[in-house]
N, CA and C atoms as an extended XYZ file, in Angstrom:
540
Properties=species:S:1:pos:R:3:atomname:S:1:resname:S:1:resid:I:1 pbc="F F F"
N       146.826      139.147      165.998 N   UNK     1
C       145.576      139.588      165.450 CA  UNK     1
C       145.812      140.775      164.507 C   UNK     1
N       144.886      140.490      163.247 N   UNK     2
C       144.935      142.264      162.488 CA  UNK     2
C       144.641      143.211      162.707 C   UNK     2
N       145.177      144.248      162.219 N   UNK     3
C       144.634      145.304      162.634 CA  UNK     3
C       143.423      145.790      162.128 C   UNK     3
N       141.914      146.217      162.641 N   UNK     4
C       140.674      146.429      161.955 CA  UNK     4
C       141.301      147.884      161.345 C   UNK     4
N       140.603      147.753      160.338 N   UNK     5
C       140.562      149.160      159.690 CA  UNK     5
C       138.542      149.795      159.785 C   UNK     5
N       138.606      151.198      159.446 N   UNK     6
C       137.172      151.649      160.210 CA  UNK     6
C       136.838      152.595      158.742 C   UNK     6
N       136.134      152.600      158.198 N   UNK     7
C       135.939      153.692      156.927 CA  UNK     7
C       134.675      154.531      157.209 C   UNK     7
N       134.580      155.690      157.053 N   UNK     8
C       133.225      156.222      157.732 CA  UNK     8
C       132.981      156.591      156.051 C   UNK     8
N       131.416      157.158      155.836 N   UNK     9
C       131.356      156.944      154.521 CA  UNK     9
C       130.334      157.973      154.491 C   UNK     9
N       130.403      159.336      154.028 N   UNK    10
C       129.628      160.577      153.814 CA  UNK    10
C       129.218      161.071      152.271 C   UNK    10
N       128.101      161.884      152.100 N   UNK    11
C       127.613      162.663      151.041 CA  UNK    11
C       127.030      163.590      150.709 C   UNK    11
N       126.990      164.186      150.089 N   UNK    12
C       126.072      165.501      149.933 CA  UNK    12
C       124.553      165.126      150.044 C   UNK    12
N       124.217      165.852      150.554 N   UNK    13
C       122.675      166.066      150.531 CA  UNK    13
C       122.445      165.318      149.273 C   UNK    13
N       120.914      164.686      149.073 N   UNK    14
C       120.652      164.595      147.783 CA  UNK    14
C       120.033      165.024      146.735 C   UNK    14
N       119.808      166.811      147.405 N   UNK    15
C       119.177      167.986      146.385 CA  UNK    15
C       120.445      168.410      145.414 C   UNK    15
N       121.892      167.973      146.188 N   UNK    16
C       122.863      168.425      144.973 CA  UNK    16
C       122.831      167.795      144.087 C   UNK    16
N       122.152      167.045      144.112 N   UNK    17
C       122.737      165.476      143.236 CA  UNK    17
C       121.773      165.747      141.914 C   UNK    17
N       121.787      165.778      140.696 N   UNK    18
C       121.034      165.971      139.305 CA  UNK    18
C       119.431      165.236      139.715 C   UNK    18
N       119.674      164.050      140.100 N   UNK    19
C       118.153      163.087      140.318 CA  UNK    19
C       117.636      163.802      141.710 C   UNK    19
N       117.918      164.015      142.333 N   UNK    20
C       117.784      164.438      143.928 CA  UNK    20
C       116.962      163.469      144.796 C   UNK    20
N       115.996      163.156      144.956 N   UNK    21
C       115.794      161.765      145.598 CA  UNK    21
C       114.877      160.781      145.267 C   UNK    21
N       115.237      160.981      143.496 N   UNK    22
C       114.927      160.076      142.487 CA  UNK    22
C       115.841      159.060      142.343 C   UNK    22
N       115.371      157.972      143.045 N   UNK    23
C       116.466      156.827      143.063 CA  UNK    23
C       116.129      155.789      142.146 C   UNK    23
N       114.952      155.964      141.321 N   UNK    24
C       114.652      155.116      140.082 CA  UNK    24
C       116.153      155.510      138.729 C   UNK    24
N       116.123      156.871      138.985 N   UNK    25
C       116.731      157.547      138.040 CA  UNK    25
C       118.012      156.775      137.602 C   UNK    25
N       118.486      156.571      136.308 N   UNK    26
C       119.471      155.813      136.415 CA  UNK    26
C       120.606      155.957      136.797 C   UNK    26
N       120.721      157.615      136.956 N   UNK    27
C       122.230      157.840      137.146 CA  UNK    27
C       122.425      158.028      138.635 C   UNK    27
N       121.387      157.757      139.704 N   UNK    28
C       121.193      157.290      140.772 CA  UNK    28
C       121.242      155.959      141.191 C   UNK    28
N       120.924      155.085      140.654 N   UNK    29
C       121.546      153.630      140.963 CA  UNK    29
C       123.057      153.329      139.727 C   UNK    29
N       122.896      154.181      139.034 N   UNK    30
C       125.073      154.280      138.696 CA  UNK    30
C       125.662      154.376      139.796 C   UNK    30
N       125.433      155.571      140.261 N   UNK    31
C       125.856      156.136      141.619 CA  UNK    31
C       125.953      154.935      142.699 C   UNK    31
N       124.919      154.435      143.176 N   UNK    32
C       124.683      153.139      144.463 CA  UNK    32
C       125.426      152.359      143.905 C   UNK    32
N       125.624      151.899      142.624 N   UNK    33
C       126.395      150.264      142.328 CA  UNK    33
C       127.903      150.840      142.498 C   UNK    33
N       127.897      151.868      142.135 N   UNK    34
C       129.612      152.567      142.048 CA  UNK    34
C       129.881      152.495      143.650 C   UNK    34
N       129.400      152.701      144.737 N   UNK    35
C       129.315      152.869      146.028 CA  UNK    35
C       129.589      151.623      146.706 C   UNK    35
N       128.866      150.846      146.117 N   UNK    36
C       128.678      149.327      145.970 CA  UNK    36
C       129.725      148.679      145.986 C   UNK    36
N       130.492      148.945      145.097 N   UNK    37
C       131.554      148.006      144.494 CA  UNK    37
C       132.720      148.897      145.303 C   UNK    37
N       132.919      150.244      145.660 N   UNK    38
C       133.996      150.510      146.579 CA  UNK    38
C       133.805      150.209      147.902 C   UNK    38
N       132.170      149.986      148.195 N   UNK    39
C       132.608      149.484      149.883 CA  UNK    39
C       132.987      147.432      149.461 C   UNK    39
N       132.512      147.204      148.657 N   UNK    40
C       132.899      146.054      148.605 CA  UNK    40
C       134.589      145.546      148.025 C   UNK    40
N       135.583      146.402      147.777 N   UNK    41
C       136.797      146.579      147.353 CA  UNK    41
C       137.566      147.027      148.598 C   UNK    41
N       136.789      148.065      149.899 N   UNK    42
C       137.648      148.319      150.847 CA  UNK    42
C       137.148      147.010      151.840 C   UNK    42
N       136.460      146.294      151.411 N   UNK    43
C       136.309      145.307      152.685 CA  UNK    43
C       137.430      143.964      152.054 C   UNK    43
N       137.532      144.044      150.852 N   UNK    44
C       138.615      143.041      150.277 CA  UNK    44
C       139.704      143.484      150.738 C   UNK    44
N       140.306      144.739      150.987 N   UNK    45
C       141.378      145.270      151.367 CA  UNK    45
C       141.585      145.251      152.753 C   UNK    45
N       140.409      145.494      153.789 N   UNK    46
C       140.707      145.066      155.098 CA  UNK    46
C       139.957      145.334      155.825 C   UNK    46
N       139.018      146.476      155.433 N   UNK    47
C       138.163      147.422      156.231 CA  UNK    47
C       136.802      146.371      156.493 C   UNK    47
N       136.463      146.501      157.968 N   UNK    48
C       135.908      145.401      158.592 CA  UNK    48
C       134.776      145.656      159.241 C   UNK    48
N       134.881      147.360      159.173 N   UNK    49
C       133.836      148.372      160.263 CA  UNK    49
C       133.447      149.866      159.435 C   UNK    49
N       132.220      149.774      159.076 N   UNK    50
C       131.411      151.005      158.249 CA  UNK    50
C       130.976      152.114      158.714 C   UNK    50
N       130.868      153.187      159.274 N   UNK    51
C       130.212      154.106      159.758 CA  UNK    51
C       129.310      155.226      158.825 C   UNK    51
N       127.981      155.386      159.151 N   UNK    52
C       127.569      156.419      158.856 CA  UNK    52
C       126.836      157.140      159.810 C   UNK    52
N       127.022      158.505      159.501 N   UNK    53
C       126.202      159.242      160.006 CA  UNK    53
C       124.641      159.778      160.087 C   UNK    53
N       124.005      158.195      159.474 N   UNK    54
C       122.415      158.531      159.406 CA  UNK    54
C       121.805      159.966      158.449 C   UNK    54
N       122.455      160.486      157.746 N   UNK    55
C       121.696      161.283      156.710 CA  UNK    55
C       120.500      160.872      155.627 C   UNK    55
N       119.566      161.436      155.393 N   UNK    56
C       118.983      160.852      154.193 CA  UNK    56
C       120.292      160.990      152.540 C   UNK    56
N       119.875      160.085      151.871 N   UNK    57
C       120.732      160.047      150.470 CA  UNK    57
C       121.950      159.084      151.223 C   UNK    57
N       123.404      159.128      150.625 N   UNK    58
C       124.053      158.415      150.992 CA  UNK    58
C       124.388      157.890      152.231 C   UNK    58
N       124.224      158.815      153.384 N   UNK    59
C       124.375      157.760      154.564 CA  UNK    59
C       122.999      156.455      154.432 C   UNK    59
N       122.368      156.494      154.146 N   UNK    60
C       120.992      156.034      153.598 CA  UNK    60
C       121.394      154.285      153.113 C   UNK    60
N       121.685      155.067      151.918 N   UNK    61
C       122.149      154.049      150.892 CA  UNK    61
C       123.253      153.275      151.029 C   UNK    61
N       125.058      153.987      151.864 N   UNK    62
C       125.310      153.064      152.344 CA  UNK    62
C       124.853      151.795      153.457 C   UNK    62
N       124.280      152.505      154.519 N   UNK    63
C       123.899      151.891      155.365 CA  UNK    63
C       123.458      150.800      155.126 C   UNK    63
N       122.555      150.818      154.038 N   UNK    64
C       121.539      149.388      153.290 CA  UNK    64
C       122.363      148.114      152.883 C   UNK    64
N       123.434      149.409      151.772 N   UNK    65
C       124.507      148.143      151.531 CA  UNK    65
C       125.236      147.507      152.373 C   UNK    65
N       125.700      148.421      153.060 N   UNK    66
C       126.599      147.497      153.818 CA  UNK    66
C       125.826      146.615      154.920 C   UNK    66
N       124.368      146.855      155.677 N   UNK    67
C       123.531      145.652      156.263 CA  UNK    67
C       123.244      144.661      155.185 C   UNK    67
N       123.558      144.490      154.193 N   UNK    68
C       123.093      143.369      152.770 CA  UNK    68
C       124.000      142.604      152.756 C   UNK    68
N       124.986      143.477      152.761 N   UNK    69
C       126.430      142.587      152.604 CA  UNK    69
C       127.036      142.122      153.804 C   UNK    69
N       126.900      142.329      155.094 N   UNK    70
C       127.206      142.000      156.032 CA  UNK    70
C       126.441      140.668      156.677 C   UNK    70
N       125.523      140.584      155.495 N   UNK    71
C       124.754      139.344      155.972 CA  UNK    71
C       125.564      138.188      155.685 C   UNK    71
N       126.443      138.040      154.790 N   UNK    72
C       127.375      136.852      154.217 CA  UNK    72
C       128.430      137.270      154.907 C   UNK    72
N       128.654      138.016      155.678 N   UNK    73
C       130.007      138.197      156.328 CA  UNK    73
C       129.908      138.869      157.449 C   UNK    73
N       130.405      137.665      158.398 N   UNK    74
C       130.033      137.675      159.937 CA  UNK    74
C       131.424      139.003      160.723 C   UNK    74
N       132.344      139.010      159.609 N   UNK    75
C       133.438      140.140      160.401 CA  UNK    75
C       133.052      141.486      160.567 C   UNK    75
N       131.867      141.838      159.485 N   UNK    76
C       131.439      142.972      158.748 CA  UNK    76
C       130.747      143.710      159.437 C   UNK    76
N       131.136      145.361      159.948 N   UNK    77
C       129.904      145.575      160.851 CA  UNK    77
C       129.832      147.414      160.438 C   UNK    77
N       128.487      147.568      160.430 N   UNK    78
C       127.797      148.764      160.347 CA  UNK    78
C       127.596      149.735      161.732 C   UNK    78
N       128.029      150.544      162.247 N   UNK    79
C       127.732      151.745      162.334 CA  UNK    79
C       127.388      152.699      162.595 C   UNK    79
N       126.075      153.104      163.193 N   UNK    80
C       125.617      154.275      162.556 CA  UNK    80
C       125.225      155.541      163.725 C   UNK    80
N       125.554      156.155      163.778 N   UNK    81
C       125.828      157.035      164.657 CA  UNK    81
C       124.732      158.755      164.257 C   UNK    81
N       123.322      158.964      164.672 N   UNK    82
C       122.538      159.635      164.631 CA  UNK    82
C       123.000      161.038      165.075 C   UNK    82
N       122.583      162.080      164.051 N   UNK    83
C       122.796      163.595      164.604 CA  UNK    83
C       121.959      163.425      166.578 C   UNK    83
N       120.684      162.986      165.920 N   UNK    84
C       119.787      163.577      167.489 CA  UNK    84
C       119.065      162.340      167.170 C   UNK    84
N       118.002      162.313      168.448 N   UNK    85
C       117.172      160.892      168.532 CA  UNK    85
C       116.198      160.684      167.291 C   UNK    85
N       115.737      161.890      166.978 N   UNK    86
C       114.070      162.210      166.412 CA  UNK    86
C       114.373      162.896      165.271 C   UNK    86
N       115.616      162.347      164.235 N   UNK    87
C       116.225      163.311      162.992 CA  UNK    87
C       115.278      162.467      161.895 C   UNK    87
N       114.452      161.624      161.635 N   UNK    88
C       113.486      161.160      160.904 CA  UNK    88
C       112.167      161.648      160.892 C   UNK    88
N       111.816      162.210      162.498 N   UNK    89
C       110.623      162.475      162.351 CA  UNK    89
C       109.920      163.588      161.393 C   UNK    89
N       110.233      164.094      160.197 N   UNK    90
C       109.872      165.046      159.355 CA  UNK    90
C       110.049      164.105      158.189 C   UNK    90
N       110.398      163.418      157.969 N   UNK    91
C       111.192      162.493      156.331 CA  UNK    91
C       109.528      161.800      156.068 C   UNK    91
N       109.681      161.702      154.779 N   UNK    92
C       108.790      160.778      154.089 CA  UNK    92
C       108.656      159.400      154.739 C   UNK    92
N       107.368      158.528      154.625 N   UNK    93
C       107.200      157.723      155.367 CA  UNK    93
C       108.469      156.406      154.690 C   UNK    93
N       108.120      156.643      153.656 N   UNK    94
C       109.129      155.439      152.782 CA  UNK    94
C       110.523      155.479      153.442 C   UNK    94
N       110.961      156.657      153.264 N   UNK    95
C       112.918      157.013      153.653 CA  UNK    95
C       112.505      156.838      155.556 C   UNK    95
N       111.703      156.609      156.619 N   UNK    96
C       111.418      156.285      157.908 CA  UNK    96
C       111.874      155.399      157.733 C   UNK    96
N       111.206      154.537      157.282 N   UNK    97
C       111.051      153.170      157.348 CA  UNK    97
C       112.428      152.252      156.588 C   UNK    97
N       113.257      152.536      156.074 N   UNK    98
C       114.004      152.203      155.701 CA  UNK    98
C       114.899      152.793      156.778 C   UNK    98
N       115.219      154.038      156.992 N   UNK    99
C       116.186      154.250      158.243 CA  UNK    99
C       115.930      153.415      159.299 C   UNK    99
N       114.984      153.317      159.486 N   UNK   100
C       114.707      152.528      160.935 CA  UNK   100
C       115.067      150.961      160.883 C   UNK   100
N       114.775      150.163      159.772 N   UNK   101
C       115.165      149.724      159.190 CA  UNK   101
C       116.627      149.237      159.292 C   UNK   101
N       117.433      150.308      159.080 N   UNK   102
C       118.787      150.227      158.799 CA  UNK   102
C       119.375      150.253      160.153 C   UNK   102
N       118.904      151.258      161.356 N   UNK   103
C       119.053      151.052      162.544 CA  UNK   103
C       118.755      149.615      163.142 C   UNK   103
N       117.808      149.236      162.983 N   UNK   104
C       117.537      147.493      163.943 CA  UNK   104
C       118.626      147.191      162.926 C   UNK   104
N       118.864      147.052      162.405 N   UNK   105
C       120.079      145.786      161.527 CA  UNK   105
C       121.147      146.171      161.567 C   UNK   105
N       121.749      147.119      161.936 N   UNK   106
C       122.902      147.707      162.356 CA  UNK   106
C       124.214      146.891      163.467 C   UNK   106
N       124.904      147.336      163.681 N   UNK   107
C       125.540      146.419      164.565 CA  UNK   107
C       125.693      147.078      165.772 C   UNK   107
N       125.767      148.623      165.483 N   UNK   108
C       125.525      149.555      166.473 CA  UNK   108
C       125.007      150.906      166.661 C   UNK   108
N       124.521      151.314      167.294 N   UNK   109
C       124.198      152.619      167.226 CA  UNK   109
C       123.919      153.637      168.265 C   UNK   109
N       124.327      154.825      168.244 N   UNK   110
C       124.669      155.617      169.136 CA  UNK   110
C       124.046      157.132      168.301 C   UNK   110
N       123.590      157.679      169.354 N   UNK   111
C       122.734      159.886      169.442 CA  UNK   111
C       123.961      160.651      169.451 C   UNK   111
N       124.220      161.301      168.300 N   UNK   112
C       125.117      162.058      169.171 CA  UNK   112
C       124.617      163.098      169.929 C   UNK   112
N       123.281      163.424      170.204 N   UNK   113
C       122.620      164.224      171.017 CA  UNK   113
C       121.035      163.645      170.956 C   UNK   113
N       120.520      164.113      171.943 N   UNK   114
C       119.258      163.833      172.696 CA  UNK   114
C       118.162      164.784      170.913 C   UNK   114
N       118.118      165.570      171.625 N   UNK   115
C       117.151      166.692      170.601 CA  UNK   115
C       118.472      167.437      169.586 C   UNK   115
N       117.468      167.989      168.818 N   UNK   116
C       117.843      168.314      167.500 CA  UNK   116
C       118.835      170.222      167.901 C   UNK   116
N       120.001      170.189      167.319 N   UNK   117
C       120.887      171.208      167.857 CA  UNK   117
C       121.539      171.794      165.843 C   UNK   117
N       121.619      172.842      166.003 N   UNK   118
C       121.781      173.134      164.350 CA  UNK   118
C       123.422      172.479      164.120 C   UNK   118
N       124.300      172.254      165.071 N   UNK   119
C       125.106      171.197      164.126 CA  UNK   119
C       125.432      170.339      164.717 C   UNK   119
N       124.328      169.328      165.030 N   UNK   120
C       124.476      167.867      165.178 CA  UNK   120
C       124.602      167.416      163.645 C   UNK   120
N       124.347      167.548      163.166 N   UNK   121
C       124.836      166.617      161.507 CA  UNK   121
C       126.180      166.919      161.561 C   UNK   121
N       126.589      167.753      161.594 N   UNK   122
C       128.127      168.195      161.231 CA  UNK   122
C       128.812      167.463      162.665 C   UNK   122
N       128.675      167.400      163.609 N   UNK   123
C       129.104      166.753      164.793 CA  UNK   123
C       128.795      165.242      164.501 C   UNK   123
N       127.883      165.171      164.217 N   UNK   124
C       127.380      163.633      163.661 CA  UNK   124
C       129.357      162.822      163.053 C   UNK   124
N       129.116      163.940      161.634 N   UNK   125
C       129.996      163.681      160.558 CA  UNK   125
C       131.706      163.153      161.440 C   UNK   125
N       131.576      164.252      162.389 N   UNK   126
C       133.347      164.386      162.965 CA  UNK   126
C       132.970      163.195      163.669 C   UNK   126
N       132.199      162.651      164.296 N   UNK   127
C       132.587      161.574      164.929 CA  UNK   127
C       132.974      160.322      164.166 C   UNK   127
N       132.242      159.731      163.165 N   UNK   128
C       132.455      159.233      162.813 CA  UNK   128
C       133.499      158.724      161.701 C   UNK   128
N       133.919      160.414      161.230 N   UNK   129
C       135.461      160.062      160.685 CA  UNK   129
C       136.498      160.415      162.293 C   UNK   129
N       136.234      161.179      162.811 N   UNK   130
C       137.104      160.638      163.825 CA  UNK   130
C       137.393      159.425      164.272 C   UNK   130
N       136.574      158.223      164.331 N   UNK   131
C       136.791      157.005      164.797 CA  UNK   131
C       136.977      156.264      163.588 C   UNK   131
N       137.158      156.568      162.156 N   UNK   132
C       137.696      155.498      160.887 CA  UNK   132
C       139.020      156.235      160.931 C   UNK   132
N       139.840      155.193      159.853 N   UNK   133
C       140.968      155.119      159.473 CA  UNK   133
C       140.862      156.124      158.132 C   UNK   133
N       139.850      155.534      157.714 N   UNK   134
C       139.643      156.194      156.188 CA  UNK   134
C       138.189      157.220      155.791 C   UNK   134
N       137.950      157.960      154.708 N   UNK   135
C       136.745      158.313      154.604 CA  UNK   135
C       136.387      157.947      153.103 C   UNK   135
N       135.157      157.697      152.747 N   UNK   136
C       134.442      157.152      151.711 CA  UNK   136
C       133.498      158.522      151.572 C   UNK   136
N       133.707      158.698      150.365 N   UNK   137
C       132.895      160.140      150.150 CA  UNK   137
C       132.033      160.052      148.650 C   UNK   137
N       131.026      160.218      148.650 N   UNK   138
C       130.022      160.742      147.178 CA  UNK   138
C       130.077      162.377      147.709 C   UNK   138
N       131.047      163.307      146.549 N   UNK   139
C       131.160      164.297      146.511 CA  UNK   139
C       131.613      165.376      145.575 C   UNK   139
N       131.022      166.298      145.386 N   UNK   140
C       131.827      166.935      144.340 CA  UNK   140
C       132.407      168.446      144.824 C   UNK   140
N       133.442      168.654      144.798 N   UNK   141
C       134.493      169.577      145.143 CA  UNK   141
C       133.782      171.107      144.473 C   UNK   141
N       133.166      170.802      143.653 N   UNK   142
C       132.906      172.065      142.892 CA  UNK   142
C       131.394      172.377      143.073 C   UNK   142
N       130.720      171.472      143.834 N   UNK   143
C       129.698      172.264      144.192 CA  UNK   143
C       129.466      172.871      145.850 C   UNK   143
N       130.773      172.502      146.068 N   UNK   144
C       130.704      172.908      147.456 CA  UNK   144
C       129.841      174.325      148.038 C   UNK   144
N       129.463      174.332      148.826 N   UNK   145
C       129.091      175.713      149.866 CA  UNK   145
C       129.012      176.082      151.081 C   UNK   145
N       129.573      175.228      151.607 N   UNK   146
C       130.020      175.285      153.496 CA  UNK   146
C       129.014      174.991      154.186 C   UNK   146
N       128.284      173.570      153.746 N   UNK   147
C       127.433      173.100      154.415 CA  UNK   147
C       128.332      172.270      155.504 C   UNK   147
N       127.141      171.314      156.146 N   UNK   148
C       128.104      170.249      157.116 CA  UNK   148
C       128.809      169.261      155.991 C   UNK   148
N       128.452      168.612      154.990 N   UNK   149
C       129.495      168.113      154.201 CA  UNK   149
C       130.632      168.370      153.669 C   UNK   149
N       130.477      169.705      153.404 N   UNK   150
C       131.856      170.624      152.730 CA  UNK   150
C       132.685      170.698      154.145 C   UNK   150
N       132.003      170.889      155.437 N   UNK   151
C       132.655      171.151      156.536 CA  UNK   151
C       133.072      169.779      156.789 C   UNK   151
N       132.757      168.414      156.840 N   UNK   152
C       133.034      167.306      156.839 CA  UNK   152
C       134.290      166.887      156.199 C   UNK   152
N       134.258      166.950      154.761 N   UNK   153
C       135.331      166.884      154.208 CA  UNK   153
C       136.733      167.883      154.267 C   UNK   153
N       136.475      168.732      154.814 N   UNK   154
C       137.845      169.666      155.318 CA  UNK   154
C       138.248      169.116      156.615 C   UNK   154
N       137.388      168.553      157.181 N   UNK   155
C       137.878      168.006      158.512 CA  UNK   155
C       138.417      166.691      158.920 C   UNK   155
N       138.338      166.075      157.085 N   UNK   156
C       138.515      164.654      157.302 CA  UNK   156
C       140.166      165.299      156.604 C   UNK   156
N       140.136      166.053      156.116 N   UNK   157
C       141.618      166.395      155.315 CA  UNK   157
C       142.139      166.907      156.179 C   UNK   157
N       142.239      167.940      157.458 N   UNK   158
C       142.412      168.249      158.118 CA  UNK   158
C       143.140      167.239      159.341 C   UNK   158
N       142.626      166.368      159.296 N   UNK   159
C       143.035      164.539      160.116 CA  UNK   159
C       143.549      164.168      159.328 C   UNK   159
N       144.333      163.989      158.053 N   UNK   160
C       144.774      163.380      156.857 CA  UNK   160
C       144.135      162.046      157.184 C   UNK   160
N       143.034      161.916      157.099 N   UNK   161
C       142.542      160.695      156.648 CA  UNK   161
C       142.756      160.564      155.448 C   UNK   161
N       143.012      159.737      154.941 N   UNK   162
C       142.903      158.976      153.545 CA  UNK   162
C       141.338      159.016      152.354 C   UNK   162
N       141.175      159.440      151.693 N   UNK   163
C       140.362      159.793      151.132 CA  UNK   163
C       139.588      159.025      149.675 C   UNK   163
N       138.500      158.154      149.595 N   UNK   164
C       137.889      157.792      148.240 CA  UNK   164
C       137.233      158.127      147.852 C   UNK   164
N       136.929      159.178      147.018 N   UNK   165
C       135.790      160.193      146.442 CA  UNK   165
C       135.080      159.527      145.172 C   UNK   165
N       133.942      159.801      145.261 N   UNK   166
C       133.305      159.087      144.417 CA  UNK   166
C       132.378      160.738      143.660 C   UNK   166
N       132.911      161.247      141.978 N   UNK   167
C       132.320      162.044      141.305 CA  UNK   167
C       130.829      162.014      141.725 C   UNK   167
N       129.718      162.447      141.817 N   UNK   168
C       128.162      162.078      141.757 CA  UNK   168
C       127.939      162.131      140.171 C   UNK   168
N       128.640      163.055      139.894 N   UNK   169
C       128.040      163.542      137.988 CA  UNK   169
C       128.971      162.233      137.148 C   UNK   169
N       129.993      162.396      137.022 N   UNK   170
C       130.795      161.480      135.907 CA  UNK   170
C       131.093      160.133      137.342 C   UNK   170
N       130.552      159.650      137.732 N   UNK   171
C       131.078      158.645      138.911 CA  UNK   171
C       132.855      158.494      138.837 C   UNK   171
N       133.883      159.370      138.929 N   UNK   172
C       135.088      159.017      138.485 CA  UNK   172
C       135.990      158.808      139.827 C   UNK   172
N       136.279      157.660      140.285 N   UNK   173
C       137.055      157.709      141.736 CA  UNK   173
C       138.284      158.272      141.888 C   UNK   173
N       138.558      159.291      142.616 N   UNK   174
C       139.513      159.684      143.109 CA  UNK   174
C       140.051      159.385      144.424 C   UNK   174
N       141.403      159.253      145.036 N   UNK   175
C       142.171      158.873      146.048 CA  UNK   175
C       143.267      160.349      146.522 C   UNK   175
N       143.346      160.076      147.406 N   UNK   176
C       143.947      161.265      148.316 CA  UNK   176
C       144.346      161.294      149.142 C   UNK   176
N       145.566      161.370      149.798 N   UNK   177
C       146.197      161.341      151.653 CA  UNK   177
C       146.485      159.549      151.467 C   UNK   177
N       146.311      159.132      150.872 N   UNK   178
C       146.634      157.662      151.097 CA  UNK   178
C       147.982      156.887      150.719 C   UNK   178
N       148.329      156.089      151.977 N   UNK   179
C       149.408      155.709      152.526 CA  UNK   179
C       149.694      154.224      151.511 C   UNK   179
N       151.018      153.899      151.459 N   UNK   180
C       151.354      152.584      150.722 CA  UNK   180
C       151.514      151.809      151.727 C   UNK   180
């Protein structure tokens, strides 16, 4: 049997992002198709199992894709692993309903805590690159500020996970820690 490979797949908030959670915007669905086409390139390569950590913005947006695409492919499985039970209940009704959404269609899902604790997102994050091989990132290095994402990504480098960064501004993929 092969070996599964596991990619957990994180992002900045989406107030960093130029559109912020203007997803009409075009350089917001640049962004999703670019996302798009690398989770659909690491599943050609081997990766069989998606994780996110339920954030609004990209955990969001992967999540969608990869329940879309997992519909034509029965190996394919999503994920998604919640800061706390009740991390929606403040969000717009639209972004609810699509998380919830993304939860029933999921393949799995797990709290990493009951009620809301100031770093369950960031605990969220470590679990789920703790349990991939690889990390899938929409991020930019230079706007960092030691949120749970900036803390995310030091911790996935920190594990030398293997790294696919996806620019948000110029979409330009970068690779990192990765093995031949």
């Amino acid at each position: 049997m092969e070996k599964e490979y596991r990619c957990a797949i994180i992002g900045q908030h989406p107030m960093r992002f130029p559109w912020g959670f203007d997803e009409e915007d075009a350089k917001c669905r640049r962004m999703k198709l670019e996302l798009a086409q690398c989770i659909m390139e690491l599943r050609q390569c081997g990766v069989t199992e998606f994780q996110v950590a339920c954030d609004p913005g990209v955990g969001l947006y992967a999540g969608e894709i990869v329940n879309i695409t997992k519909q034509n492919d029965e190996a394919m499985r999503l994920v998604c692993v919640t800061p706390f039970e009740e991390q929606a209940t403040k969000w717009t009704p639209q972004l609810r309903e699509r998380y919830f959404d993304m939860l029933i269609k999921c393949t799995h899902m797990t709290a990493v805590s009951l009620h809301k604790q100031p770093d369950a997102q960031l605990k969220a994050y470590r679990t789920i690159i703790r349990q991939s091989d690889m990390v899938l990132a929409v991020y930019d290095p230079a706007s960092a500020r030691g949120d749970d994402t900036d803390k995310a990504v030091s911790y996935a480098r920190e594990l030398h996970r293997p790294m696919l960064m996806i620019h948000p501004d110029t979409l330009k993929t970068t690779y990192s820690c990765v093995e031949v």
